[in-house]
C-alpha positions in Angstrom: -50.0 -9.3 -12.5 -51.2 -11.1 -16.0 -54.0 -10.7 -17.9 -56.6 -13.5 -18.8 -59.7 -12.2 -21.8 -62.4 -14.2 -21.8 -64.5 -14.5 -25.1 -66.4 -16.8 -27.4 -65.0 -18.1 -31.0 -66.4 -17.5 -34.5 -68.6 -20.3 -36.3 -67.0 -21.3 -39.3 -68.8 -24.0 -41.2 -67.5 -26.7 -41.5 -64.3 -26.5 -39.1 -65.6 -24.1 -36.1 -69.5 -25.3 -36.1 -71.6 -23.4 -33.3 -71.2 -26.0 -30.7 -67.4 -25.8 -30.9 -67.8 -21.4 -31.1 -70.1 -21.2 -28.4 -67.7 -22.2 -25.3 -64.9 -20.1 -23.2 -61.7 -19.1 -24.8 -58.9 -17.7 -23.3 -56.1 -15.4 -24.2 -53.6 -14.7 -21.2 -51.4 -11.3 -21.6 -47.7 -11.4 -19.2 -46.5 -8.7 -16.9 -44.5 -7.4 -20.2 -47.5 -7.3 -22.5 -46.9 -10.2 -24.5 -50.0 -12.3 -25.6 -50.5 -16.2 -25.4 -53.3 -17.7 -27.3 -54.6 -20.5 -24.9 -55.6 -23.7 -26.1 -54.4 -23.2 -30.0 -57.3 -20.9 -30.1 -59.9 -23.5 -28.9 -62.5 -23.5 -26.4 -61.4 -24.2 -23.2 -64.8 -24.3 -20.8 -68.4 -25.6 -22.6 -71.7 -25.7 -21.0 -72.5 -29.4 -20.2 -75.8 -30.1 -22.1 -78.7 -31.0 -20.2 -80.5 -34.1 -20.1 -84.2 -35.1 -21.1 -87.0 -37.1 -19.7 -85.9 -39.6 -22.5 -82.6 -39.6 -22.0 -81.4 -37.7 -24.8 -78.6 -34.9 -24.6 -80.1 -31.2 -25.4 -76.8 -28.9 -26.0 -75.8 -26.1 -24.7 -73.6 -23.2 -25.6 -72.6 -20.3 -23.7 -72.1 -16.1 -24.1 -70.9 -13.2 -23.0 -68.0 -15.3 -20.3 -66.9 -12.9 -17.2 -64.1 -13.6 -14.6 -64.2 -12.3 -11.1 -62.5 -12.9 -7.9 -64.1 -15.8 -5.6 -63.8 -16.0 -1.2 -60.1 -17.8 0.2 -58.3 -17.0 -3.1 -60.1 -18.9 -5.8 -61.6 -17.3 -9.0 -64.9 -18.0 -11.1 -66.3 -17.4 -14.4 -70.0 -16.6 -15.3 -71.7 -16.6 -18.3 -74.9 -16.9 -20.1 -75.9 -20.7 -21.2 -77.8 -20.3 -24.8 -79.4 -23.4 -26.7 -78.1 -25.5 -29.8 -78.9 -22.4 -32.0 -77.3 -20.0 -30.0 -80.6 -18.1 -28.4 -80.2 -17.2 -24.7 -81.9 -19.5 -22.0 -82.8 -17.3 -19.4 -84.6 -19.8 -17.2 -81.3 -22.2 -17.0 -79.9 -19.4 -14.8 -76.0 -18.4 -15.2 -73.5 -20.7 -15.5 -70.0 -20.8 -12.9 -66.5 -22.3 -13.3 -64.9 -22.3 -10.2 -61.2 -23.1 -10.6 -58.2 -22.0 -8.2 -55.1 -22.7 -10.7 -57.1 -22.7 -14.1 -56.5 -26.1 -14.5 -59.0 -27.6 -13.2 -62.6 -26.7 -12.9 -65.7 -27.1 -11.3 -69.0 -26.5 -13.5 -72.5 -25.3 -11.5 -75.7 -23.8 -12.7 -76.1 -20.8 -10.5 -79.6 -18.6 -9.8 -79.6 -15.2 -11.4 -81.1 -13.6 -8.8 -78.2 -14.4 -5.8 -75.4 -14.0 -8.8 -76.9 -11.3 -11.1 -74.9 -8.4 -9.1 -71.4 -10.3 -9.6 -72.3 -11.1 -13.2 -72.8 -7.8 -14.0 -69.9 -6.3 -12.5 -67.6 -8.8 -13.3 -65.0 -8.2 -16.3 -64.0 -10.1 -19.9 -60.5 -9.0 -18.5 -59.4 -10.7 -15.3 -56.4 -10.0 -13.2 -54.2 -12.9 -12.2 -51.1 -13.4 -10.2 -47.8 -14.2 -12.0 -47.6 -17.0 -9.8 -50.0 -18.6 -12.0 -48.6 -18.4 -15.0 -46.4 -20.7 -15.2 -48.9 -23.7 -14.8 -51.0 -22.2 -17.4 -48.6 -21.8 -19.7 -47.2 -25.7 -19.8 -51.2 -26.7 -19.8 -52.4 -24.3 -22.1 -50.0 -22.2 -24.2 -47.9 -24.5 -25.7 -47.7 -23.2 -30.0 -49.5 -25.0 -32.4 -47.1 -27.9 -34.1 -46.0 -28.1 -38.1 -47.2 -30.9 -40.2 -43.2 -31.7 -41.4 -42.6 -33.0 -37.6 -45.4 -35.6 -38.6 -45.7 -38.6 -40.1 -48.8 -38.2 -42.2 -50.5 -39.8 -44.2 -49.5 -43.0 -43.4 -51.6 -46.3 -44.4 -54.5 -43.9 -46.3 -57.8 -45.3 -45.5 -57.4 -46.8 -42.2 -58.7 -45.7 -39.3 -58.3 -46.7 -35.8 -54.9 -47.4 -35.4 -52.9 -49.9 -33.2 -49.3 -50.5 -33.2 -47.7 -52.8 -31.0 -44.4 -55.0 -30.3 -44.9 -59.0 -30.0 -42.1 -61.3 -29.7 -39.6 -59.3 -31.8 -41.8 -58.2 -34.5 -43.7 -54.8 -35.0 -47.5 -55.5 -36.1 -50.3 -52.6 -37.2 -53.7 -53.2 -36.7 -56.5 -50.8 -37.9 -60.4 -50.5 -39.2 -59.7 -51.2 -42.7 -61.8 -48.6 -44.6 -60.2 -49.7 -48.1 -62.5 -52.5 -48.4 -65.8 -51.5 -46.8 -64.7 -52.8 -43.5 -64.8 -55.7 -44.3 -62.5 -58.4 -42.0 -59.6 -57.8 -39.6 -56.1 -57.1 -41.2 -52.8 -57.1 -39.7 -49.3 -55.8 -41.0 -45.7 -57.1 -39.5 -42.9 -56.0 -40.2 -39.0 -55.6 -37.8 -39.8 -52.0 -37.6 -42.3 -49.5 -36.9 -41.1 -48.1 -40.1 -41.7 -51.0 -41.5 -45.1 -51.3 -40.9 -45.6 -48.8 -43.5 -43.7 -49.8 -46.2 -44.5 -51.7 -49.4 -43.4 -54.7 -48.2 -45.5 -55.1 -45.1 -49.0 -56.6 -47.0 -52.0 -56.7 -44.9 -52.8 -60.1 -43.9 -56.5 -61.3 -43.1 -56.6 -63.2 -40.0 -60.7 -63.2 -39.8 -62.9 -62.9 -42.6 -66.4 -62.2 -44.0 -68.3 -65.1 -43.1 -72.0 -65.2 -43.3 -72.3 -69.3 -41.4 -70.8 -67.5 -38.4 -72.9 -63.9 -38.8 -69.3 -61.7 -39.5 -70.8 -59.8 -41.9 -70.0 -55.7 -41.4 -68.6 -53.4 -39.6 -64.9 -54.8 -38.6 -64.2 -52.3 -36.5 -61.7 -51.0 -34.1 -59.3 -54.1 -34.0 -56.6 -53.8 -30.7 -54.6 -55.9 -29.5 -54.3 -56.3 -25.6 -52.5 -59.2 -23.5 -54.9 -60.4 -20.8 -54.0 -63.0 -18.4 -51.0 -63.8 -20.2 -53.1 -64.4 -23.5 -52.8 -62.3 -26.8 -56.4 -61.0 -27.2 -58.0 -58.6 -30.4 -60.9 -57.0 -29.1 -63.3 -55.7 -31.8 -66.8 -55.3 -32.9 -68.6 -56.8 -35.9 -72.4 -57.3 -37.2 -73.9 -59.5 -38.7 -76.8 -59.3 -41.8 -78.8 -56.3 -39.4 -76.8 -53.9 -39.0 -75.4 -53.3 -35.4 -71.9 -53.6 -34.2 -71.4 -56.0 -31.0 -68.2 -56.0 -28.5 -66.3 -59.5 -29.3 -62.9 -60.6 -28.8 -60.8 -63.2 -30.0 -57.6 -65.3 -27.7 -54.4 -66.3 -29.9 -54.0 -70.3 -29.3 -51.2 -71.4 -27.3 -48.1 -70.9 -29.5 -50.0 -69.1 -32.0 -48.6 -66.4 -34.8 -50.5 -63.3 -34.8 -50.9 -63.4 -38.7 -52.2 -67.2 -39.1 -56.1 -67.1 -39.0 -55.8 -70.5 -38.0 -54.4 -69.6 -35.0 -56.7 -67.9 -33.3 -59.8 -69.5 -31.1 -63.5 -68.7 -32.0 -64.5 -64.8 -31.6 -67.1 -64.8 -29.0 -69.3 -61.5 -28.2 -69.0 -60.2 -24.8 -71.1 -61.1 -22.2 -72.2 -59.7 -18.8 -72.1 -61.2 -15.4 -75.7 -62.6 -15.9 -74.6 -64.2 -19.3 -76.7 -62.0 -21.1 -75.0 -60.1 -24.2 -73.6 -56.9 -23.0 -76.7 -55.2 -24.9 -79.8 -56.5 -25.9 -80.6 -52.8 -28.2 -78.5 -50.8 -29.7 -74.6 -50.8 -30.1 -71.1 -51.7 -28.6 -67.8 -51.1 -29.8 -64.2 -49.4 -29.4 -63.4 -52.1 -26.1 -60.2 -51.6 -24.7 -58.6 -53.1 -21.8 -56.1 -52.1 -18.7 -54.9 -52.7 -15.3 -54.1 -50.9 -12.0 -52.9 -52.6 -9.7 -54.0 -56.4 -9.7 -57.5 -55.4 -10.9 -58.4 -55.2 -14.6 -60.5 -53.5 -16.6 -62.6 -53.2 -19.9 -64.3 -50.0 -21.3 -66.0 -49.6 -24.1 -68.9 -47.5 -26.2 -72.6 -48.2 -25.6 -75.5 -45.9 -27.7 -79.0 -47.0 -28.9 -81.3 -45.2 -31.1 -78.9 -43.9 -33.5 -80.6 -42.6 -36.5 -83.6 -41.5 -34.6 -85.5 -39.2 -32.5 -84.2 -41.4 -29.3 -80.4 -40.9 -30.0 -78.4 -41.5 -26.9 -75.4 -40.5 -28.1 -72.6 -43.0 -27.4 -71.8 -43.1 -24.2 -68.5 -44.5 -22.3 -68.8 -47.9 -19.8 -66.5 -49.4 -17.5 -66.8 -53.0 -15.6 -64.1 -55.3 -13.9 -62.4 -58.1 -16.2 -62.1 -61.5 -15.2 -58.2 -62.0 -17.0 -59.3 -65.8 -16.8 -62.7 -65.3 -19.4 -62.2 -61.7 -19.9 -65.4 -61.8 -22.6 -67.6 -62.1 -19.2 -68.0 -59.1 -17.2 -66.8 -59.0 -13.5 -68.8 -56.4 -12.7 -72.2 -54.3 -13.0 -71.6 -51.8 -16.3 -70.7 -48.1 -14.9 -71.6 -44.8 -16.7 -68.3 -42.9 -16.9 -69.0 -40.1 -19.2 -71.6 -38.8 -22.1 -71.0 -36.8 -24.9 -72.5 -33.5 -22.6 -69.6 -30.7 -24.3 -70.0 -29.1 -27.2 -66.3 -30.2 -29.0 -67.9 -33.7 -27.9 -71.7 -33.0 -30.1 -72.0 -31.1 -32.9 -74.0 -31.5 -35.7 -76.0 -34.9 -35.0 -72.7 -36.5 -33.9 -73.1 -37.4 -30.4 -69.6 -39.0 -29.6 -67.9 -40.3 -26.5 -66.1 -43.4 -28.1 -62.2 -44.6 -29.1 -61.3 -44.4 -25.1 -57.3 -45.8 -24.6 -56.3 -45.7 -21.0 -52.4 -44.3 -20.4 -50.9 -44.7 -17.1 -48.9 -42.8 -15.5 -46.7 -43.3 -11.9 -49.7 -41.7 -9.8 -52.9 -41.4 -12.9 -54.6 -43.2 -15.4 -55.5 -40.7 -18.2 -58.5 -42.5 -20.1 -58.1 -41.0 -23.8 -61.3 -41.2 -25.8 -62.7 -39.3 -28.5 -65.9 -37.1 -29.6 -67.5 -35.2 -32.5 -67.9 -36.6 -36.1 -65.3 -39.6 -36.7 -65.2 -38.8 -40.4 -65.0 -35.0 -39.9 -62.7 -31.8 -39.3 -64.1 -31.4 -35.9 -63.0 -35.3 -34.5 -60.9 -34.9 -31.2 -59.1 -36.2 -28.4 -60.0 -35.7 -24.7 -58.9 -36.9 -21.5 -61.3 -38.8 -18.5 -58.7 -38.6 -15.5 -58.2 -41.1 -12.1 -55.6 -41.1 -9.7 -54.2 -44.9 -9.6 -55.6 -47.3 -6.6 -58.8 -45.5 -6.7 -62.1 -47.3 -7.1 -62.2 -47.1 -10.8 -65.7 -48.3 -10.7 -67.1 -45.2 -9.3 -68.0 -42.4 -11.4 -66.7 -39.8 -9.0 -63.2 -40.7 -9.2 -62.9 -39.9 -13.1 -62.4 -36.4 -13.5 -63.2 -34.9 -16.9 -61.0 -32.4 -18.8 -63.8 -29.8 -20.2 -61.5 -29.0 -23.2 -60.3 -31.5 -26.2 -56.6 -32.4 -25.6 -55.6 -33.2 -29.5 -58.1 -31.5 -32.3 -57.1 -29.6 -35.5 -55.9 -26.8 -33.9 -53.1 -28.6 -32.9 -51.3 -29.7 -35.8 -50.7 -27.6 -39.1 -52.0 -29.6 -41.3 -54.1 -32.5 -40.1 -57.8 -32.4 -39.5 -60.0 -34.2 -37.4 -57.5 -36.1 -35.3 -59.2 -39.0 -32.9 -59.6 -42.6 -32.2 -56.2 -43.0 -30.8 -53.8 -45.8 -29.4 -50.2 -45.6 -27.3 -47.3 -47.6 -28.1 -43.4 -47.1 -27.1 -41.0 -47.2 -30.3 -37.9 -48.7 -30.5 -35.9 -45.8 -28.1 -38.8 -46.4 -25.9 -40.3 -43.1 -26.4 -43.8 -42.8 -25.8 -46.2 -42.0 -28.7 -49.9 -41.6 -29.2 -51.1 -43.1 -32.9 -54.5 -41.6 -34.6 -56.3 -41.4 -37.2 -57.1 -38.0 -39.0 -58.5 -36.2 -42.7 -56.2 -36.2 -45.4 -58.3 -33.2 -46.6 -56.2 -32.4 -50.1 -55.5 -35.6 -51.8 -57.5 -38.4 -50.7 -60.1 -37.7 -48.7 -60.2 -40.6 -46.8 -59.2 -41.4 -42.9 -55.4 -42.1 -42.7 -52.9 -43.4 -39.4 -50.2 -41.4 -38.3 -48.6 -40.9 -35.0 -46.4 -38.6 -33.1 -44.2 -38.1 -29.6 -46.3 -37.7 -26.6 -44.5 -35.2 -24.4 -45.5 -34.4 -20.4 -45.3 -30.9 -18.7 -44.2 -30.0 -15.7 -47.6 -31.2 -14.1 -46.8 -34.8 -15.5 -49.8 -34.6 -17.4 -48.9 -36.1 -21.2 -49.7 -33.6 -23.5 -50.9 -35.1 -27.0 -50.7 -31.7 -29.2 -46.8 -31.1 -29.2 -45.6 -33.7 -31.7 -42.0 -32.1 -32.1 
């Protein structure tokens, strides 16, 4: 038999705020006594927040976790859900995880009164079979990384990284914080190296330009080829701000860094031709396919700023690869920013999502907490390929963050990521992250994306 101890972390402002505290950790002790930090030391399990009459998120933490044995073999967790400030909410009931491998879960709310008895008897220490083990330790016990196996800081001050091959070159693409985000810049160079080095000059290839309303907020440039077609998706305002989902097709014979070559940006559109929002924002599109369908998914959220903050919210419609600025589809909720490493602090986060696909799954990357902060991560919305992607119910979401400072000595707030194969074909997952010492600024770097034995690709090993 192994151990697993339950507990809760300790808030430490600014790194470890409340939200991220309050959730289940885990520490897992071997038949020989040895003890294995699970998850780098991060919460594993969070209380999904509730929802309100005006459909804004209320967080939710939890206490005092307990494990127990559950009926045909299957174990549980219980534990106490508290509010944003910590104090208990008695009337939400208890809380249960209901997991048979511990590595997946299944979240309820629970009455106190018909789970009260196995709440109080059940333990913080929690016998499991070695036979278990093994699966928890590829998912959750791998050692936190060194920051000399890591290229950072690369391109200081901007965020959102893309790198991509395109007929023999190497090109970077990237919100370009250096100049108030201001226009959409792309590097090439014959090397990812390259892309990096002093002689790889960021080239404009759409600019400021108040006749045609490109005024702000350049963000979130990627590249994607759809239908054939070299596309940049990205999102812009005009004088208001209020970013907006547009995309841009490379003509016929085009080069990627000649504005000249690339046909008018237009703003997405849905099936009924209206814009894909009438209030609030859009942003972070990305594109894939499974199978012969495509798909786009982006970031929706009104009322930022105010009482009536949504939080930004992840969407998914069919493409049409022939006019792929015109939705195919109805707009699906996939996921809100309901965890605690998700919101914290006022930022309500589900955005950045990257899809990665896999023989048998499509791991949707996206990320969550403050994009300009320590506590920025990298999670994981999961589908097994062929599926209806369109239905909700088919995504599974991973409760804990799959890349966040924990992971990598060094780097702070990793998120808004991007995949890319180098020149040995190896797969690797770019970011953004804090330069914390020198700079202060958002800066790319990128690293090896390994996969356990589970063939899940695991972001926080970048040996």
């Amino acid at each position: 038999m192994g151990y697993l101890s339950l507990y809760t972390g300790e808030v430490r402002e600014p790194h470890i705020p409340r939200a991220l505290a309050d959730s289940v950790h885990m520490t897992y002790t071997d038949r020989d006594g040895k003890e294995h930090t699970l998850n780098q030391g991060y919460g594993i399990l969070y209380a999904q927040a509730s929802i309100r009459p005006d459909n804004t998120i209320a967080p939710r933490g939890i206490r005092n976790p307990r494990g127990l044995a559950l009926p045909k073999g299957d174990f549980g967790i219980l534990a106490e859900p508290v509010d944003e400030a910590g104090e208990p909410l008695r009337e939400a009931g208890l809380l249960l995880w209901r997991t048979g491998d511990f590595l997946r879960f299944r979240q309820e709310s629970v009455e106190r009164g018909s789970w009260q008895a196995a709440y109080d008897g059940a333990r913080e220490r929690m016998e499991l079979p070695d036979g278990l083990w093994e699966g928890i330790r590829q998912r959750w016990a791998m050692p936190r990384a060194e920051l000399k196996k890591v290229a950072f800081p690369l391109a200081v001050g901007w965020a959102d990284p893309v790198i991509f091959a395109w007929e023999g070159k190497w090109y970077f693409l990237a919100t370009n914080d250096n100049n108030n985000n201001i226009g959409l810049f792309i590097r090439e160079a014959d090397s990812v190296a390259g892309l990096f080095g002093p002689e790889a000059e960021p080239r404009c290839i759409l600019d400021y330009d108040a006749d045609r309303g490109f005024l702000q907020t350049f963000w979130a440039p990627e590249f994607h080829v759809i239908g054939g077609r070299a596309c940049i998706l990205f999102a812009v305002s005009g004088r208001v701000w209020g970013p907006q989902c547009h995309m841009m097709r490379l003509k016929e014979n085009g080069a990627l860094t000649d504005p000249a070559d690339w046909e008018e940006p237009v703003r997405v559109r849905r099936q009924d031709g209206n814009f894909l929002a009438e209030s609030g924002i859009t942003l972070d599109m990305t594109c894939f396919k499974d199978g012969e369908n495509s798909y786009l998914v982006w970031s929706y959220r009104y009322g930022i700023g105010t009482a009536a903050d949504t939080g930004s919210m992840l969407y998914i419609a069919a493409a049409d690869e022939a006019r792929p600025w015109v939705l195919a589809s109805e707009p699906v909720l996939l996921s809100r920013p309901l965890y605690g490493w998700e919101n914290q602090r006022g930022t309500i986060n589900n955005e950045g999502p990257c899809a990665l696909l896999t023989e048998d799954k499509i791991y949707l990357a996206y990320s969550g907490g403050g994009a300009c902060d320590p506590t920025y991560a990298v999670g994981y919305l999961v589908a097994s390929r062929g599926e209806d992607l369109l239905k909700a119910e088919n995504w599974y979401k991973e409760p804990a963050a799959m890349l966040h400072r924990g992971s990598v000595e060094g780097i702070e707030g990793p998120g808004h990521n991007s995949f890319f194969r180098d020149e040995e074909g190896e797969l690797m997952i770019a970011y953004h992250a804090q330069d914390m010492e020198k700079t202060h600024k958002r800066c790319a770097a990128f690293h090896r994306v390994y996969f356990n034995g589970q063939g899940m690709p695991l972001l926080h090993i970048p040996l």
